[in-house]
C-alpha positions as CSV (number, residue, x, y, z in Angstrom):
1,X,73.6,76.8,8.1
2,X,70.3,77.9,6.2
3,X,71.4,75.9,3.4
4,X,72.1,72.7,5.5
5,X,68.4,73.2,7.2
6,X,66.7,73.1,4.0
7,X,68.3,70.1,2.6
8,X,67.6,68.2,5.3
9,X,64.2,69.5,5.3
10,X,63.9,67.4,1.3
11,X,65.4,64.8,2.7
12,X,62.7,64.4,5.5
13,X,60.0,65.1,2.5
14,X,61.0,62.2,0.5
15,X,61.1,59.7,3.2
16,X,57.5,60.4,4.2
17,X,56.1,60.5,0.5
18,X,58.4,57.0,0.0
19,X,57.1,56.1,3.1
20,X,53.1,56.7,2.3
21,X,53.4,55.1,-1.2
22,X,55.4,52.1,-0.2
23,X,52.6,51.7,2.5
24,X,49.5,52.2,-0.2
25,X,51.9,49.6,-2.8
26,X,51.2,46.7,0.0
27,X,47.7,47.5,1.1
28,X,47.0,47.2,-2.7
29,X,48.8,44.0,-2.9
30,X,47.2,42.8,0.1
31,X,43.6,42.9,-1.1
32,X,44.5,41.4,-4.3
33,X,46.1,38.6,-3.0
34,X,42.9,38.1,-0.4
35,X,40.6,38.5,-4.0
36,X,42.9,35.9,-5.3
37,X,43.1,33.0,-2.4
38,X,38.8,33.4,-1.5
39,X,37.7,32.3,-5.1
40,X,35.0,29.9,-4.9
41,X,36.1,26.1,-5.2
42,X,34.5,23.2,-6.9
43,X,30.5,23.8,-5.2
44,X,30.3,20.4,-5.5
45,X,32.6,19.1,-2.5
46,X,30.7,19.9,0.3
47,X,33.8,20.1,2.7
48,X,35.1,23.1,0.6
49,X,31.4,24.4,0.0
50,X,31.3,25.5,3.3
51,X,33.8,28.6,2.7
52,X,33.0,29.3,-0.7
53,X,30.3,31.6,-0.2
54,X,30.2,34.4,-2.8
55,X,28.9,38.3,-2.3
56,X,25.5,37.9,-2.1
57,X,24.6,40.8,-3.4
58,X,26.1,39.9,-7.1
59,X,24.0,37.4,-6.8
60,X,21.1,38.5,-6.7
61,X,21.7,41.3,-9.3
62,X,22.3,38.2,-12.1
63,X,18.9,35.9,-10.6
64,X,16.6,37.6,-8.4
65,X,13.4,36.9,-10.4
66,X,12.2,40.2,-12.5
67,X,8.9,39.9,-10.1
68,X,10.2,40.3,-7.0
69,X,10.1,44.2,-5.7
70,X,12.0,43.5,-2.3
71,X,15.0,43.7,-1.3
72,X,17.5,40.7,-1.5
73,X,18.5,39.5,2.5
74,X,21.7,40.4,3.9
75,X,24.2,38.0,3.0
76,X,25.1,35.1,5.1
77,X,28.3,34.4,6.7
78,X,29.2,31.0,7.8
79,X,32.4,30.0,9.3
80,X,34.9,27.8,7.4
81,X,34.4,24.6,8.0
82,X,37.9,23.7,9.3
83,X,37.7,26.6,12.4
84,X,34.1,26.4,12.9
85,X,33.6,24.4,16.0
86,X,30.2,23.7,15.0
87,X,30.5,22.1,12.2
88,X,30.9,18.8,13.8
89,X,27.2,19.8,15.3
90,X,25.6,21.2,12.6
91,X,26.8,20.2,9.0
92,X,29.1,17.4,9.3
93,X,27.1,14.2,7.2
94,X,26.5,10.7,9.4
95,X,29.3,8.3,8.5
96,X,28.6,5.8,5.9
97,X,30.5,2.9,7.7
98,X,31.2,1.7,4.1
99,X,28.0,1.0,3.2
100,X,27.0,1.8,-0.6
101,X,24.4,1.3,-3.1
102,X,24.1,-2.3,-4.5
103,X,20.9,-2.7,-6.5
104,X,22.3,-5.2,-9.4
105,X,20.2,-8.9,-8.9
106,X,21.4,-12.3,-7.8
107,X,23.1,-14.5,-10.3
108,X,20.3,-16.4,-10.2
109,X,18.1,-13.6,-11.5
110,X,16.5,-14.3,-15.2
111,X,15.3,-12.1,-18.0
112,X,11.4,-11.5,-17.7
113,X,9.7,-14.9,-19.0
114,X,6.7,-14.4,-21.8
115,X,4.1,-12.6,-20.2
116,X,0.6,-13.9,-18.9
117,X,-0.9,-10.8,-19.6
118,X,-1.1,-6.9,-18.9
119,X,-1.3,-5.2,-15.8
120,X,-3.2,-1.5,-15.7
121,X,-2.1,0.6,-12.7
122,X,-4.4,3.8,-11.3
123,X,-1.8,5.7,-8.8
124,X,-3.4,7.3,-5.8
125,X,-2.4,10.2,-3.6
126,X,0.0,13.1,-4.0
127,X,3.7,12.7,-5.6
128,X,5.4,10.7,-3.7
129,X,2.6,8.2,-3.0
130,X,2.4,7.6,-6.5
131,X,6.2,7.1,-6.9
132,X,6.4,4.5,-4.2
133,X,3.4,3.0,-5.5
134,X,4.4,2.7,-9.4
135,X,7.9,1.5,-7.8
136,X,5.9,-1.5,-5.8
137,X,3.8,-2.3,-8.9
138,X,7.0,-3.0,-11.1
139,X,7.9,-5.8,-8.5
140,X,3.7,-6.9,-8.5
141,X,4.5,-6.8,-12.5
142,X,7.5,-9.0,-12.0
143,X,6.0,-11.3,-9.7
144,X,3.3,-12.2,-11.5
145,X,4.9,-12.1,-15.0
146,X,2.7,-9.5,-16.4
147,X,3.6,-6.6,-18.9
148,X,3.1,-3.5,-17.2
149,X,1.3,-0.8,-19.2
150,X,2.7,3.3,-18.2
151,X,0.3,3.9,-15.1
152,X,-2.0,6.7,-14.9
153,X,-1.4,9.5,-12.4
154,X,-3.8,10.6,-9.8
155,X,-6.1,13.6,-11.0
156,X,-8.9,13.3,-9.0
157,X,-7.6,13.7,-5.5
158,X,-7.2,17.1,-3.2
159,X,-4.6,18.4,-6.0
160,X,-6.8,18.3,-9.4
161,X,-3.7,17.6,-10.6
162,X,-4.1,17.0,-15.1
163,X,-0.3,15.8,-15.0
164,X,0.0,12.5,-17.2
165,X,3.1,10.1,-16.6
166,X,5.4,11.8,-18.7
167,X,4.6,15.2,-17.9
168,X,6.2,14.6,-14.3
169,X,8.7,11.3,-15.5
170,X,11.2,10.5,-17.8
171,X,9.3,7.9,-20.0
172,X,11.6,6.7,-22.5
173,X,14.2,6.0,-19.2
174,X,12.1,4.6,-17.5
175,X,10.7,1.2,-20.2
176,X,14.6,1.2,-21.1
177,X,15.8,1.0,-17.8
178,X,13.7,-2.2,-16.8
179,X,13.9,-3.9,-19.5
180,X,15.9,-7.3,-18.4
181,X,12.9,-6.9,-15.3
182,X,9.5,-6.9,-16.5
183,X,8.1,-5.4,-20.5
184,X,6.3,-2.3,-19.9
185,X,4.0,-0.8,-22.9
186,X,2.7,2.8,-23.5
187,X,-0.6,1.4,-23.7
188,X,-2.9,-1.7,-23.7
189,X,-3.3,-3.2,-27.2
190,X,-6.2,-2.2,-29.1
191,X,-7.5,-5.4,-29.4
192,X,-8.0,-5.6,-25.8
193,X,-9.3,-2.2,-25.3
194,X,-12.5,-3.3,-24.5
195,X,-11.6,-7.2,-23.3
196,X,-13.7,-7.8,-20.0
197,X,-10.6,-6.5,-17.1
198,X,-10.6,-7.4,-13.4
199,X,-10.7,-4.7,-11.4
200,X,-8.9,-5.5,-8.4
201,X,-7.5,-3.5,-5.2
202,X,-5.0,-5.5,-4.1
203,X,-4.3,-6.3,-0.4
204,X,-2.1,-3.7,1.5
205,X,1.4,-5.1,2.9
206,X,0.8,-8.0,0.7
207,X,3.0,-11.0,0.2
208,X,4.8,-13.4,-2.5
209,X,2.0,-16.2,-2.0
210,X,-0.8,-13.6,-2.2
211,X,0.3,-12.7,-5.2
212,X,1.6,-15.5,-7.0
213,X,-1.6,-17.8,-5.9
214,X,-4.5,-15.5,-5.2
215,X,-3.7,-12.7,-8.2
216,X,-1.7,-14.8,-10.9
217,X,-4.4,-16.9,-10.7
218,X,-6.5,-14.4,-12.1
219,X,-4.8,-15.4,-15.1
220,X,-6.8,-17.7,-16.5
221,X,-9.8,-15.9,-17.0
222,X,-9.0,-12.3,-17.6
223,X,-5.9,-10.9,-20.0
224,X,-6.3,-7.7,-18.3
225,X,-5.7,-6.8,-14.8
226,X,-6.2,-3.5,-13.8
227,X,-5.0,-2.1,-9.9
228,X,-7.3,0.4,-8.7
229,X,-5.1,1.6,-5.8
230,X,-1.0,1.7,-5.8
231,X,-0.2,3.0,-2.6
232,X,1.1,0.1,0.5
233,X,0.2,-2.8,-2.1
234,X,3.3,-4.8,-1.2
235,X,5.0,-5.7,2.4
236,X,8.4,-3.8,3.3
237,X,10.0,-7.0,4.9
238,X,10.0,-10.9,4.2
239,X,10.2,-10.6,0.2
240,X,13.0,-12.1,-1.7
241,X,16.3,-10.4,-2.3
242,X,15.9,-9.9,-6.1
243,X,12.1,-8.3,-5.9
244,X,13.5,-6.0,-3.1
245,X,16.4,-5.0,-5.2
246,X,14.2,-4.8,-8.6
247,X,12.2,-1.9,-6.0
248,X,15.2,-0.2,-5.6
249,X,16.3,-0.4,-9.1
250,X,13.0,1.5,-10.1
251,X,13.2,3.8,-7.5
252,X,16.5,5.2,-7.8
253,X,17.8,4.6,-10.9
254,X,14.6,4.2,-13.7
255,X,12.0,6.4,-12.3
256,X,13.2,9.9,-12.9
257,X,11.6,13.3,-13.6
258,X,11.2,14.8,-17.0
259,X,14.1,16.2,-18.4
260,X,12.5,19.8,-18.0
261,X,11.9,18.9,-14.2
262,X,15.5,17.5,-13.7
263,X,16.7,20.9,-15.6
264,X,14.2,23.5,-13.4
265,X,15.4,21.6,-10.2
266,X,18.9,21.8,-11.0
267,X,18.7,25.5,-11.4
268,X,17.2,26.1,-8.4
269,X,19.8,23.9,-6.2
270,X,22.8,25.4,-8.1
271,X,21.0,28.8,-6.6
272,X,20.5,27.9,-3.1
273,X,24.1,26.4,-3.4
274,X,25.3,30.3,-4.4
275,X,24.5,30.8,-0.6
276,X,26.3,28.4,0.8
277,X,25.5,25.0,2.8
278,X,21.7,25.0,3.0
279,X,18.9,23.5,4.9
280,X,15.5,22.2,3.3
281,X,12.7,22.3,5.6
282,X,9.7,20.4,4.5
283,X,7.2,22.0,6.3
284,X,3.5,20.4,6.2
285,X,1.6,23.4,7.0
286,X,-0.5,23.5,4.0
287,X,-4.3,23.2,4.5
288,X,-4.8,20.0,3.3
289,X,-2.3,18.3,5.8
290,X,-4.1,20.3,8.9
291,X,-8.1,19.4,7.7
292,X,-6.8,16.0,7.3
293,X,-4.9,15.9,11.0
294,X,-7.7,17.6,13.2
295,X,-4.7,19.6,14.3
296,X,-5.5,23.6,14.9
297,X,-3.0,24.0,18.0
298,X,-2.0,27.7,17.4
299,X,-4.8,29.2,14.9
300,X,-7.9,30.9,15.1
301,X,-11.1,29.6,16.0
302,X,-12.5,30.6,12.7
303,X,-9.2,28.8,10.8
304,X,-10.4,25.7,13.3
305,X,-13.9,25.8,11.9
306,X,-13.0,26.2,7.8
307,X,-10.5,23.3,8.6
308,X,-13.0,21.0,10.0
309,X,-15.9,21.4,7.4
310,X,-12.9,20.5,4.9
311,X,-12.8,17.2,6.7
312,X,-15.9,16.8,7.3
313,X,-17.0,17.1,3.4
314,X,-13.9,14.9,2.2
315,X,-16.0,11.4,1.6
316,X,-12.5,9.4,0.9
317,X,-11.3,10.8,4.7
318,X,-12.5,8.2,7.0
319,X,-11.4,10.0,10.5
320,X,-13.8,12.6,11.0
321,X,-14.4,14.0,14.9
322,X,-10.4,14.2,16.6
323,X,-9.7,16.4,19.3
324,X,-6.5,18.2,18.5
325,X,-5.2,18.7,21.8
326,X,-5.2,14.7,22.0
327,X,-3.4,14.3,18.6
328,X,-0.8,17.4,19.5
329,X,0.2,15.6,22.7
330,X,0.7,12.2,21.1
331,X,3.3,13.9,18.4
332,X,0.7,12.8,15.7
333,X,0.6,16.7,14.6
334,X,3.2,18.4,12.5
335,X,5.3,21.4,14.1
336,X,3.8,24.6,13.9
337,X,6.4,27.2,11.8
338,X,6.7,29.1,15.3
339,X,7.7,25.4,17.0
340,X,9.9,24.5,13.7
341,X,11.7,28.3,14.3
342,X,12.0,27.5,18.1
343,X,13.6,23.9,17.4
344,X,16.5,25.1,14.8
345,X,17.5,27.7,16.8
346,X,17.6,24.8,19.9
347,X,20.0,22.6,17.8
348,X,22.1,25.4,17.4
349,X,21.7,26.6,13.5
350,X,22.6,30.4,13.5
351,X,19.6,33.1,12.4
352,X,22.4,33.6,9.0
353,X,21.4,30.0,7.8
354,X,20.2,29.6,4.4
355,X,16.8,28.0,4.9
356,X,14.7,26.7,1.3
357,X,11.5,25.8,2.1
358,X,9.7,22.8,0.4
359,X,6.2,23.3,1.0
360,X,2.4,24.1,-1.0
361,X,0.8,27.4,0.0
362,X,1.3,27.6,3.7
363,X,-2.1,27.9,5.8
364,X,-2.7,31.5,6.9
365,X,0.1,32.7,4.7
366,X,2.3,35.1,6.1
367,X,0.5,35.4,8.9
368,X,1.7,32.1,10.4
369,X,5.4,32.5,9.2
370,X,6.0,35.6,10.7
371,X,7.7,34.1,14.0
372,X,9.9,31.7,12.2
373,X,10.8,34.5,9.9
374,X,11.9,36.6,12.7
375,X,14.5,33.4,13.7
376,X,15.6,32.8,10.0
377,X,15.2,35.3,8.0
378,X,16.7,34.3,5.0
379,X,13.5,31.8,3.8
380,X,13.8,30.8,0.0
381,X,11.3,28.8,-1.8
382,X,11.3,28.2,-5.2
383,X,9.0,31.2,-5.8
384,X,11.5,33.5,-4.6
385,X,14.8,31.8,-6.1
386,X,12.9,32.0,-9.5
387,X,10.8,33.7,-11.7
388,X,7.3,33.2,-12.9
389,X,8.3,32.8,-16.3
390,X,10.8,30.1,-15.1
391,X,8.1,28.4,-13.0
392,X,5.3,29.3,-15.3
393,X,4.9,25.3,-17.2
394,X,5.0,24.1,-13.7
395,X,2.8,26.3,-11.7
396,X,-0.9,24.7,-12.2
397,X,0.8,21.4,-11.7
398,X,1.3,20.2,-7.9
399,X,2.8,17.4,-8.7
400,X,5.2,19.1,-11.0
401,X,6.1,21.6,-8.2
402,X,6.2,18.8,-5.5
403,X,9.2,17.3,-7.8
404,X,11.2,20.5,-8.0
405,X,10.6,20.6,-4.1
406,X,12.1,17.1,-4.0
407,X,15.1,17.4,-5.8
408,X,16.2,20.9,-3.9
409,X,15.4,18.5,-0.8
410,X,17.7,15.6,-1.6
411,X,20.0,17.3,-2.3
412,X,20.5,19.6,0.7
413,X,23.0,19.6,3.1
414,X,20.7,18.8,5.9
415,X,16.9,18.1,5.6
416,X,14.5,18.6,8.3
417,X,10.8,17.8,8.1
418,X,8.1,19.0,10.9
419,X,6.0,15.7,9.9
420,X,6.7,12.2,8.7
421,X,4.4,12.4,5.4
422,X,5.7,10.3,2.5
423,X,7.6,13.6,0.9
424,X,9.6,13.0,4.2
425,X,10.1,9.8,4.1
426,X,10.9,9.2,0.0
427,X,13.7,12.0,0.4
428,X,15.0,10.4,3.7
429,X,15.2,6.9,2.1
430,X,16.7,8.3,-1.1
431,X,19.2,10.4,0.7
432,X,20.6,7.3,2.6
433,X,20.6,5.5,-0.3
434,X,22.9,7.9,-2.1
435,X,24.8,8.6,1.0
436,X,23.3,12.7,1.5
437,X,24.0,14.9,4.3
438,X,21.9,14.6,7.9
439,X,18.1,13.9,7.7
440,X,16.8,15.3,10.9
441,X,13.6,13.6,12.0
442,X,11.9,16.0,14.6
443,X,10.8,14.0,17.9
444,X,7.4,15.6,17.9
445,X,6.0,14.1,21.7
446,X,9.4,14.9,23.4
447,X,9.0,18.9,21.6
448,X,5.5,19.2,22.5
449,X,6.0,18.7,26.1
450,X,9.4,20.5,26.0
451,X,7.1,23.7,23.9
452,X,4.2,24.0,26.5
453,X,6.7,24.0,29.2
454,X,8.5,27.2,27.2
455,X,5.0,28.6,26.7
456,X,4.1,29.0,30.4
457,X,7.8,29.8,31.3
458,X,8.9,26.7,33.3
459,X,11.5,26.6,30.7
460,X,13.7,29.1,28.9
461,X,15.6,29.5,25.9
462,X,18.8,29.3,26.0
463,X,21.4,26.6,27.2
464,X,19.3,24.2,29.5
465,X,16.3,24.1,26.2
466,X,19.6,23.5,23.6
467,X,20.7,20.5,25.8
468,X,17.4,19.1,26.0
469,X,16.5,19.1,22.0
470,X,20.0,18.2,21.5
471,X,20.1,15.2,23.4
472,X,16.6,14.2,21.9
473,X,18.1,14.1,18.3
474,X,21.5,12.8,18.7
475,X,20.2,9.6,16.8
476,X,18.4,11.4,14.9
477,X,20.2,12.5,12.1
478,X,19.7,10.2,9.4
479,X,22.4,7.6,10.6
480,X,22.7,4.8,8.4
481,X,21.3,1.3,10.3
482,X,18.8,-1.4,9.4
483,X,15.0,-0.8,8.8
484,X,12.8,-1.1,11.9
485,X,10.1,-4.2,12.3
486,X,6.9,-3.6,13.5
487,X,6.1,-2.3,17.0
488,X,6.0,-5.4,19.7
489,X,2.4,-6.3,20.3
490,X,0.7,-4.9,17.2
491,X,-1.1,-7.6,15.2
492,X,-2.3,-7.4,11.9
493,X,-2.8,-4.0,10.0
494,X,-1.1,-2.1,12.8
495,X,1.5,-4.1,12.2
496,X,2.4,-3.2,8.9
497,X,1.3,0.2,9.3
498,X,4.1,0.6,12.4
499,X,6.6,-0.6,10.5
500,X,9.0,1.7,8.9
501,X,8.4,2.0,5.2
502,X,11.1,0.2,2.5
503,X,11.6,3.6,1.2
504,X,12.3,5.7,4.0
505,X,15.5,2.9,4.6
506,X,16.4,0.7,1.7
507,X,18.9,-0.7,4.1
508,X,19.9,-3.9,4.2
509,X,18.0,-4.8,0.8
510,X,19.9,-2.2,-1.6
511,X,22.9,-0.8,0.3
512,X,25.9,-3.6,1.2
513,X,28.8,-2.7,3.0
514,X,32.4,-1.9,0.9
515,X,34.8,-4.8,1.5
516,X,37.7,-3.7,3.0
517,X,40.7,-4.8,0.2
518,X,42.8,-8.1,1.8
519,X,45.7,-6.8,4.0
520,X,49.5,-8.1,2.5
């Protein structure tokens, strides 16, 4: 009987050890299998980027820059895009109804006839000024058959910038790339380095027949003819399809950054990409942008004062006396970082989301980041995604860091600017053009009223503000449609200036809609 009780007592012993490793065998096989099915796919395909989001933590041990003494945020965790009921809301890019980039000319387009002479460009304002500008003076080279000599970069304005053409562009592209358009030279001949020029600033929102009659004719007394402004120097609308395309053309496809830009910028995408989908926020809070607006709406009275003697002692700044309070409640003001923080969280953009933010030196500095950084904590810049030695042949360039800005920007998953400055509106156009991911363009009137009602509690957070903001922006997004005309009513400058700019929406000039293949 004892003999029978103590074999039964092994046989009871073996079960539960088989039983214990058979149960450690399949947990083991379990997480391998989940190791194995949740590698990362292809980060470009934005549909499958949305699960592909790695440890962040591993990340940070191969690139946080060797400066950086913090420590690296908590990782985000978006939902997978195919059970995430927001994705529809939040991520998902405006339909492209067919419509794709078609920049090649006519038929009836010719090769660039002998020249009548050379045309000398001075660019004006920051960036993105100067790119729209150099792009409208390769049309203005075309039109009136001139040879276009490299233009010279702005260094004289609020950014002291030293940058020269090919410090910031891709030179060699960008002669090569026009050359069945217009001749473009390094440089002006030395035998006409000291011919008599004509200094001219052309006409803003100018025409064909201003330039073919009042400017060509400048031809036959002068070999030279040098523009002492680029920016608004040609109309958006009424020019003919070729010149339009030719704008396009230079835009998109020949003006390009430096190779070491195009490099730096990559890096810095592929690294907000580690993250997962990501937003760029453009946000004009520098100093510049508020001495130049009049707007003070949420600083000090001393930051008021320092703003306004800025202003003030800025000769080439016509408006001098604005009331801000005026300006804020017309929407002419950019969104505060507090009001940018307050309007993501309305649309519905979780605190995990992966913000990069495309911006100079922020007024006030921390100080004035602090509430949206309480929303989002997980700001990047490109301070922060790399290191000093990384940004170190870019740093004492603006223009040079505005570029890396604007390629992280393009190619985000969804941009959002808190004002309509021509960063904004060069990385909208060029993000329909390519067919990018939502462009949300802020309604700054309808948020302003909408904020001071939250501010003296008439309004809360929560459901009834989402609704609102969300109802505000569903056409909002970036959606593809043609360029808008001029506001009814206006008449001559105001005209122009209310229309929306060719680059913020090449469309109907450079995109055409896909023709659906004949049905059998």
């Amino acid at each position: 009987m004892q003999k029978r009780r103590k074999v039964s007592l092994a046989i009871l012993i073996r079960r539960f050890l088989g039983a214990i490793i058979l149960s450690i065998t399949i947990t083991c096989f379990f997480f391998v299998h989940v190791h194995v099915s949740t590698s990362p796919t292809d980060p470009n395909n934005f549909n499958e980027k949305i699960h592909m989001f790695r440890n962040l933590q591993s990340w940070t041990r191969e690139f946080v820059p060797p400066h950086s003494s913090k420590a690296p945020p908590s990782a985000p965790k978006l939902n997978d895009s195919s059970g995430d009921p927001d994705y529809e809301k939040l991520w998902k890019p405006p339909p492209n109804h067919g419509f794709l980039p078609c920049t090649k000319p006519t038929p009836n387009y010719t090769t660039p006839e002998n020249s009548q002479g050379y045309l000398l460009v001075h660019t004006n304002g920051g960036l993105n000024q100067m790119r729209a500008g150099i792009c409208d003076m390769v049309a203005i080279a075309r039109i009136i058959n001139a040879t276009l000599v490299i233009p010279e970069l702005d260094k004289k304005s609020f950014w002291q910038d030293s940058s020269i053409f090919s410090d910031i562009f891709d030179e060699k592209r960008f002669i090569s790339s026009l050359a069945d358009d217009i001749k473009i030279i390094n440089k002006l001949p030395k035998e006409l380095a000291n011919a008599p020029k004509m200094v001219k600033q052309f006409k803003s929102w100018s025409g064909m027949d201003y330039y073919q009659n009042e400017i060509a004719a400048l031809w036959d007394n002068f070999k030279v003819i040098q523009a002492s402004k680029s920016d608004s120097r040609l109309a958006n609308n009424h020019l003919p399809q070729d010149i339009q395309k030719l704008r396009c053309r230079a835009c998109y496809e020949a003006l390009r950054f430096s190779p070491r830009i195009e490099q730096m910028g990559k890096i810095l995408v592929e690294r907000m990409r580690s993250y997962g989908p990501y937003i760029t926020l453009h946000l004009r809070y520098e100093k510049d942008m508020l001495a130049f607006s009049g707007c003070t709406h949420d600083l000090s009275t001393s930051e008021a004062k320092e703003l306004r003697i800025i202003r003030e002692n800025t000769t080439y700044w016509k408006r001098k006396h604005i009331d801000p309070k005026e300006e804020r409640a017309k929407g002419y003001c950019p969104l505060t970082p507090k009001e940018v923080g307050i309007f993501l969280s309305a649309l519905g953009y979780p605190a995990k989301t992966p913000i990069y933010i495309a911006a100079g030196e922020i007024y006030g500095g921390e100080s004035h980041m602090t509430e949206l950084r309480s929303r989002y904590p997980f700001l990047m810049s490109k301070e922060k995604l790399a290191s000093i030695e990384e940004l170190e042949p870019f740093s004492n360039h603006a223009s040079q860091m505005a570029a890396l800005d604007y390629i992280v920007s393009v190619e985000s998953d969804v941009f959002v600017h808190s004002y309509p400055g021509n960063m904004a509106r060069a990385v909208e156009g060029h993000r329909r053009f390519l067919g990018r991911g939502r462009t949300i363009s802020p309604d700054r009137k309808a948020l302003v009223r909408l904020f001071d009602k939250l501010a003296i509690g008439s309004i809360t957070e929560g459901e009834q503000l989402s609704k609102k903001v969300n109802d505000l922006h569903k056409g909002r997004v970036g959606l593809l449609r043609k360029r808008k005309g001029p506001i009814p009513g206006t008449k001559g400058v105001d005209r122009f200036r209310s229309e929306e700019t060719f680059y913020a929406n090449p469309l109907p000039d450079c995109l055409c809609r896909k023709e659906s293949p004949p049905t059998v």
